[in-house]
C-alpha positions in Angstrom: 35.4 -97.2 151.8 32.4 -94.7 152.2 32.2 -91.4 149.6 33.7 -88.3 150.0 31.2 -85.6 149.1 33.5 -84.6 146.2 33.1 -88.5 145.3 29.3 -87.9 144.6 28.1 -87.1 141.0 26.4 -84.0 140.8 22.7 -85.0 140.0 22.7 -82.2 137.4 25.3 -83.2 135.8 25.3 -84.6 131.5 25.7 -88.3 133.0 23.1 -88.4 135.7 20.8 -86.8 133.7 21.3 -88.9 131.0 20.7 -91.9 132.8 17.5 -90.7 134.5 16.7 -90.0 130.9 17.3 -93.7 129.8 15.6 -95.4 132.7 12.9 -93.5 132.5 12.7 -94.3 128.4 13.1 -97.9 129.4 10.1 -98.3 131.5 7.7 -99.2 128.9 9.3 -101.9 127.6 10.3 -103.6 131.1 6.9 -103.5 131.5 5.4 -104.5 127.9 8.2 -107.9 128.4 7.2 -108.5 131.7 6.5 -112.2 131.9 6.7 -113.0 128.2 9.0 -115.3 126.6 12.2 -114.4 124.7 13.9 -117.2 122.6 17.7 -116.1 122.3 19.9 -117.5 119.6 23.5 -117.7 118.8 26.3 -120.0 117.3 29.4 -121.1 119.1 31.7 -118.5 117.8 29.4 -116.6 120.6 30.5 -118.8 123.3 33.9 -118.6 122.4 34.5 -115.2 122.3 36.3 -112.9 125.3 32.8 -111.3 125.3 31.1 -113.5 126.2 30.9 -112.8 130.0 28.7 -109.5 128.7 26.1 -111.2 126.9 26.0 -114.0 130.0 25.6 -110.4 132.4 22.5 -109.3 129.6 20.8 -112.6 130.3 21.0 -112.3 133.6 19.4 -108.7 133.7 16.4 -109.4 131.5 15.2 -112.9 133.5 15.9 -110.5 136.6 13.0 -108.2 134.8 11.0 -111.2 134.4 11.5 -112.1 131.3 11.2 -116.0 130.6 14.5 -117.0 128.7 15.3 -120.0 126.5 18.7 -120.0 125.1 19.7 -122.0 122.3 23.0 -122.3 121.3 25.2 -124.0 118.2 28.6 -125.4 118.1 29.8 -125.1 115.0 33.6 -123.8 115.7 34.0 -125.8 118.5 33.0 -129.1 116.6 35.3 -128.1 113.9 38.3 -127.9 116.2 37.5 -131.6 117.3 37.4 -132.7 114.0 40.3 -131.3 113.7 42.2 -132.8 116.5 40.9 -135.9 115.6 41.6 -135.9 111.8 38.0 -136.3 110.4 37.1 -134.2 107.4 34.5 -131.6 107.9 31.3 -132.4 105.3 28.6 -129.9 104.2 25.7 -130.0 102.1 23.5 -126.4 101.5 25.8 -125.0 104.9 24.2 -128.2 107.1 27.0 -130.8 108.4 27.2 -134.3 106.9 26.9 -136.2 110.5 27.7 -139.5 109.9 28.6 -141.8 113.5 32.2 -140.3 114.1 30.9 -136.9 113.0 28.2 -137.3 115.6 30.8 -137.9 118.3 32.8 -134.7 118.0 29.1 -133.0 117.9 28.0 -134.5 121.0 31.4 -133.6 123.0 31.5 -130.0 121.2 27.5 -129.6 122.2 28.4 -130.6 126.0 30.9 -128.2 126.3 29.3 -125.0 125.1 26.3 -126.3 127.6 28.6 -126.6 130.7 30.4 -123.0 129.8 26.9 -121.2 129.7 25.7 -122.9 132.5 28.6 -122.0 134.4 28.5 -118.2 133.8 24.6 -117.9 134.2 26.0 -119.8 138.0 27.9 -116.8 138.9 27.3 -114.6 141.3 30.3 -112.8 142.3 29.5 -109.9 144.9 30.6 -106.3 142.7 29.8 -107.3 139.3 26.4 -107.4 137.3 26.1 -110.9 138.5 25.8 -110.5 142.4 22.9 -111.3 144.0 22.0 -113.7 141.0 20.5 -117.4 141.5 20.0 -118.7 138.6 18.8 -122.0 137.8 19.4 -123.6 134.0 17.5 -126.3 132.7 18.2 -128.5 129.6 17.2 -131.9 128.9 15.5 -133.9 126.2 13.2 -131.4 125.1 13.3 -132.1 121.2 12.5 -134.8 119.6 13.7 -134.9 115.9 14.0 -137.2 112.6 16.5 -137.6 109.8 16.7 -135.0 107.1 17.3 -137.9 104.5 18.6 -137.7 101.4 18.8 -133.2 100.2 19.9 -132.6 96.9 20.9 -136.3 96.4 23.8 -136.3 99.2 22.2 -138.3 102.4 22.7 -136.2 105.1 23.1 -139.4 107.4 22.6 -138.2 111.1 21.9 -134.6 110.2 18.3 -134.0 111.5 15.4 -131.3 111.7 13.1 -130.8 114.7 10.1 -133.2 114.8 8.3 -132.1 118.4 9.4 -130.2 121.0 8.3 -130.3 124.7 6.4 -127.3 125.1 4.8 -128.3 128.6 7.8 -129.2 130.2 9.5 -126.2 128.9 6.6 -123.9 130.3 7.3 -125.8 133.2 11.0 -124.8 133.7 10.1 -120.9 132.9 7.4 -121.1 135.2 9.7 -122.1 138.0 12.1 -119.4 137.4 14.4 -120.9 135.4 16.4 -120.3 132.1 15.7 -123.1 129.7 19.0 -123.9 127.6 19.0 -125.9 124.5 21.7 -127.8 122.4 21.4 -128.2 118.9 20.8 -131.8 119.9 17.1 -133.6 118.8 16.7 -137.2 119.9 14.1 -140.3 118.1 11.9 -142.6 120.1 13.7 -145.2 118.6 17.3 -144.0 120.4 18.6 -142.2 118.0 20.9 -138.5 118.1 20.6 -135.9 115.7 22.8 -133.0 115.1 20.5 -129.9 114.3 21.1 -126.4 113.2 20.5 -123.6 115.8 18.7 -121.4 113.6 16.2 -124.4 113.4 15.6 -125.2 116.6 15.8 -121.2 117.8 13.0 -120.9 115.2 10.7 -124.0 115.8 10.6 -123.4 119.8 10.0 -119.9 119.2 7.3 -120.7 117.1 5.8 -123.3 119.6 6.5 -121.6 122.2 4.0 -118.7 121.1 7.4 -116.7 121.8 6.9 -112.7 121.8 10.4 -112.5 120.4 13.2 -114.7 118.6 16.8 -112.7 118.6 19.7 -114.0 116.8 22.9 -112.6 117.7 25.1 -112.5 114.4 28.7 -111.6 113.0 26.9 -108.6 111.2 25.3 -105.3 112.5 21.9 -106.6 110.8 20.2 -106.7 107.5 21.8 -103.7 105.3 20.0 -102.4 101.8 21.4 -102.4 98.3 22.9 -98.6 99.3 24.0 -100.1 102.5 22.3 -98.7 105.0 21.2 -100.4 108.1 17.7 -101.5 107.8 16.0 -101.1 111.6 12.5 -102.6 111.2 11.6 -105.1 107.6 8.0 -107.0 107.4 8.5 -110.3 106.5 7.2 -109.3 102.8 10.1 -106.8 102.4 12.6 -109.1 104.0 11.4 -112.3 101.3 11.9 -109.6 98.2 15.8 -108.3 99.6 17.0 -112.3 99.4 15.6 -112.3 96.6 17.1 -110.0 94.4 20.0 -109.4 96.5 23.2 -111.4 96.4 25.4 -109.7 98.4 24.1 -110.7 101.4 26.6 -111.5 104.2 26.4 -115.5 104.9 25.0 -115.0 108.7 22.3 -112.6 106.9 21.3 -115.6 104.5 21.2 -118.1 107.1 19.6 -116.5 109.8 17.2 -113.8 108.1 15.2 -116.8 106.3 14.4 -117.8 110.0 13.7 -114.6 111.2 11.1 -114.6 108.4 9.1 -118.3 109.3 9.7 -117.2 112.7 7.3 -114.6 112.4 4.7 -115.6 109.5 4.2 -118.5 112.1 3.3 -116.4 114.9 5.9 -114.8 116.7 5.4 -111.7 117.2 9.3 -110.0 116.7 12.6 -111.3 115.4 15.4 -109.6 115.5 19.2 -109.7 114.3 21.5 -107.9 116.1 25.6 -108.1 116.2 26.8 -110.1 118.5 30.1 -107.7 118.4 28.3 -104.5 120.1 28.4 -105.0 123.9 24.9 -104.6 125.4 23.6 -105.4 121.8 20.6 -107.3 123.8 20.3 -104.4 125.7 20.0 -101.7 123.5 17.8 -103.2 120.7 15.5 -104.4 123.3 15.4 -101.2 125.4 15.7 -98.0 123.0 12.9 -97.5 120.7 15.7 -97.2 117.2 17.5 -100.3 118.6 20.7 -101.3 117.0 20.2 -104.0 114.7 17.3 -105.3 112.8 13.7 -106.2 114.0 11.2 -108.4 111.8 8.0 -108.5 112.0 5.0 -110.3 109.8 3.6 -106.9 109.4 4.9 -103.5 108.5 5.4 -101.8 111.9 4.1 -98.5 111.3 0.3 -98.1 110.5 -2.2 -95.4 110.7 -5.8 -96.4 112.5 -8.8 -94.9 114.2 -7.5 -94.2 117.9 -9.4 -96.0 120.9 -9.9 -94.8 124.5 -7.1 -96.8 125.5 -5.2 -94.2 123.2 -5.9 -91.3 125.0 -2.3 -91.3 127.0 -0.4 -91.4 124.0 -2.1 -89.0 121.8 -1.7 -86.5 125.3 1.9 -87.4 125.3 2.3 -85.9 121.4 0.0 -82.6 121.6 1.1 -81.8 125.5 4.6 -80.3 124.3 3.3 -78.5 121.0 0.1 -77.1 123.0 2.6 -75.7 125.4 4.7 -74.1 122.9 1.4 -72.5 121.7 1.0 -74.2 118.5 -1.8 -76.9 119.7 -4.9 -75.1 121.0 -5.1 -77.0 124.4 -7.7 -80.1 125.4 -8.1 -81.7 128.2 -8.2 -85.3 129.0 -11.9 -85.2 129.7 -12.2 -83.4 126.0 -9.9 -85.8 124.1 -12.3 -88.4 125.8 -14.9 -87.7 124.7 -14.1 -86.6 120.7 -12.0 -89.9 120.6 -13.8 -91.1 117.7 -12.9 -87.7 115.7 -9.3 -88.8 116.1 -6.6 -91.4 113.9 -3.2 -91.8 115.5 -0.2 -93.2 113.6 1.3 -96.3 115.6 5.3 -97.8 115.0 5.9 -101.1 117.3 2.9 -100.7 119.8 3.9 -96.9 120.6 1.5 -94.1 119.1 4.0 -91.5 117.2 1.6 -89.4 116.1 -1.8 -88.1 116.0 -4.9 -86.6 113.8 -8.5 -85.4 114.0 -11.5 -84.6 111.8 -14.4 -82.6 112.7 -16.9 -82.4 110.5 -19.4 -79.7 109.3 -21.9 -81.5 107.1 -24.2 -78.9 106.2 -21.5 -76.9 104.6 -19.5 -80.2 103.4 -16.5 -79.1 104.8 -13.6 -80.5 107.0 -11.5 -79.5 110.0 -8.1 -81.1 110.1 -7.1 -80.8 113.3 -4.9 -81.8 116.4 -2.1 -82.7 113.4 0.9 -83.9 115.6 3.6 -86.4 115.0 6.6 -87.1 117.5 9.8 -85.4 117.1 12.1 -88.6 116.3 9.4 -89.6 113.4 8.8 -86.2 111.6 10.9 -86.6 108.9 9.4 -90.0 108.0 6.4 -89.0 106.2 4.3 -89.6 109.2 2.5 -86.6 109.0 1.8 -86.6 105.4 0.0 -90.2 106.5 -1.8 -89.3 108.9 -3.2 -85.6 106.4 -4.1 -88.1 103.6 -6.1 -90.8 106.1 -8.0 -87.8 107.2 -8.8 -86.5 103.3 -9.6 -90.3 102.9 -12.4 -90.2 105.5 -13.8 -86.6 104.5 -14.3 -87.7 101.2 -16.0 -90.7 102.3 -18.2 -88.5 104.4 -18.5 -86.6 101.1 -17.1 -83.5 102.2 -16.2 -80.9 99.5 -13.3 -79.6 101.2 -11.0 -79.0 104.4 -9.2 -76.2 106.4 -6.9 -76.3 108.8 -6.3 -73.2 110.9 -2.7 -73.0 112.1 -0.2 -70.3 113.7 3.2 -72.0 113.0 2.9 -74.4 109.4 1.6 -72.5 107.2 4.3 -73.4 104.5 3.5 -77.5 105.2 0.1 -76.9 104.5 0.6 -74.7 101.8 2.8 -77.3 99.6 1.0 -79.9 100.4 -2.8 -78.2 97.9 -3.9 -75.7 101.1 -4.6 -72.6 99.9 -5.4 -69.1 102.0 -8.4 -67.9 102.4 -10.4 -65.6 104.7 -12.1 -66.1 108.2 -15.2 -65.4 106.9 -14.5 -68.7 104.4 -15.1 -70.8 107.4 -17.8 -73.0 108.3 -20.4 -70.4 110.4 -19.9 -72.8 113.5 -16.6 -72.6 113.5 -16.6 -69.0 112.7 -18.6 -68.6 115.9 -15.6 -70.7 117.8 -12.8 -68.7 116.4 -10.3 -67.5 118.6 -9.2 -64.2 117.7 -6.4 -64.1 120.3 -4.3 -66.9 118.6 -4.7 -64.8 114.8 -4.3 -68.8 113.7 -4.2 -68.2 109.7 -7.0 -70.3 108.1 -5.8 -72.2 105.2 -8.6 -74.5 102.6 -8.0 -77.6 100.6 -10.8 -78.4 97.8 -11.1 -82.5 98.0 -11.9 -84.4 94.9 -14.4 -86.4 94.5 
């Protein structure tokens, strides 16, 4: 039945503008995953939860994007409930299953049920719901290849396996057809034989051979908390390896899955991240907001201060636009920024420059301009700005400059308890005296630099 008119939102409404606001904050990141591959992760308990259907509607939306999906999945509850039914003790050694041949069966019938489930729901495509319109095609097959895991810790482990090869071409192959590649925590041998594997594994190892952009692991937990517990939204892999170890308080999924997270990405992939599998549109909003909601890895620390490039001229326009229009930022133009490109350092967190710097030099008299000083709203209470003053002291000196000033309207008191000190116009390089714009009245504020 068509709308009324007093059926239709106002576009000025809080909700309409809200969600221009979040499309348009999305963009970048539908178009930095654009045609990369995304290796998506979770155990059984996922499949057998009521929300399911959500996560199933997220997959959908980013392969619609372009993103090339493989799924891996476990089965842990659901082979426990056979085992169950069928009166065969449940074995572990170090959290891996003891598999021995009856074992094996309940594995393989638990395995080719959670398949045909997620292959059904990724079928759907019922008209009025996130899945209409939606053809998509799964593929899963023999894609790993796998070997015993032997004798751990002196308990043999029997058909419990690890992931020897993995089918990388034929993979490619699927994803470059269009379709979402599904794997079972199944691995077979040349010589016939099945292997029951952990999910984290194979998630991990076809991640890893995949040269996957990003490895997510939906978990019971929000993500990796600190001693203090507070969330942690971005660890390198060196910070992550120091919390196992001196923390043992860890949630269980944490300690399985984190350790993963961490070869993951010393072995090339570029992002892992564990989010809570509890959160509906948990894929969707770690993926698609720049905080996220759970917790990204990465081999590298993701914020890091460098010498800015052409290519960096955008980003650097989209800090200093707003605080030049407010008057605080004396103005340059694209062509200007161009061209002193080299004069500037820009502070960078996950790809996305956050903030911004510039030195301009007056050799003859030793001294320094720190300039063009600008750091994105969400990241100035992160010490971002402090960074990004101390890089630039860091090169003065280098260029054995004696000092630097900064003339400001608005900061005075950063500068100030940070070693500035006042001093007069007339203090000031003569170039720049000669530039000095007596309209603005900027206050001119020196910092003598050690050798």
């Amino acid at each position: 039945m068509p709308r009324t008119p007093d059926d239709q939102p106002s576009v000025n409404s809080a909700t309409m503008r809200s969600f221009v606001h979040w499309i348009r904050a999305a963009a970048p990141y539908v178009h930095a995953f654009r045609g990369h591959t995304f290796v998506i992760a979770f155990g059984g308990e996922v499949v057998a939860d009521d929300s399911f259907l959500g996560v199933i509607h997220d997959l959908n939306l980013l392969h619609s994007l372009g993103i090339k999906l493989v799924v891996a999945h476990g089965c842990r509850p659901q082979v426990e409930a056979i085992l169950a039914q069928q009166n065969i003790p449940s074995r572990y050694a170090s959290d891996v299953r003891i598999t021995d041949a009856d074992t094996m069966d309940c594995v393989l019938e638990a395995a080719g049920q959670v398949r045909a489930r997620i292959e059904a729901l990724l079928s759907l495509g019922l008209a009025n719901s996130p899945m209409a319109g939606a053809r998509n095609r799964v593929s899963s097959g023999n894609y790993l290849t796998a070997k015993p895991l032997g004798v751990v810790d002196g308990v043999d482990m029997q058909l419990a396996g690890e992931v020897r090869r993995i089918d990388t071409e034929a993979i490619r192959q699927r994803l470059d057809d269009g379709d979402i590649v599904l794997i079972s925590p199944i691995g077979y041998s040349p010589t016939g034989e099945i292997f029951n594997l952990t999910v984290e594994e194979v998630a991990t190892q076809v991640a890893v051979r995949m040269d996957a952009t990003k490895l997510i692991f939906l978990i019971d937990t929000d993500g990796v908390r600190n001693g203090r517990r507070q969330l942690l939204s971005d660890l390198s892999t060196a910070d992550a390896e120091a919390l196992l170890e001196r923390s043992t308080k860890l949630p269980s999924d944490v300690r399985t899955y984190l350790p993963a997270a961490i070869r993951a990405c010393n072995n090339g992939v570029k992002r892992a991240h564990l989010i809570s599998r509890h959160h509906d549109g948990a894929l969707l909003l770690e993926l698609f907001t720049r905080d996220g909601i759970g917790t990204m890895v990465a081999a590298t620390a993701l914020a890091h201060i460098r010498s800015a490039t052409i290519d960096d001229v955008g980003g650097i326009l989209s800090i200093i636009e707003p605080l030049e229009e407010q008057g605080i930022l004396v103005r340059r133009s694209r062509e200007r920024l161009e061209s002193e490109i080299e004069r500037f350092i820009v502070a960078e967190y996950d790809n996305h420059i956050i903030g911004c710097a510039a030195l301009y030099a007056f050799p003859e008299e030793r001294a320094g301009e720190l300039a063009a000083l600008a750091v994105h709203p969400d990241f100035r209470r992160e010490g971002y700005g402090e960074a990004l003053m101390h890089e630039i002291e860091q090169r003065a000196r280098k260029l054995k400059l004696a000092s630097m000033f900064v003339l400001t309207t608005k900061t005075a008191h950063w500068f100030l308890e940070r070693g500035f000190r006042t001093v007069a116009i007339g203090d000031l390089p003569r170039e720049k005296q000669a530039l000095y714009n007596y309209q603005r009245k900027s206050l001119v504020y020196l910092k003598p630099l050690a050798a």
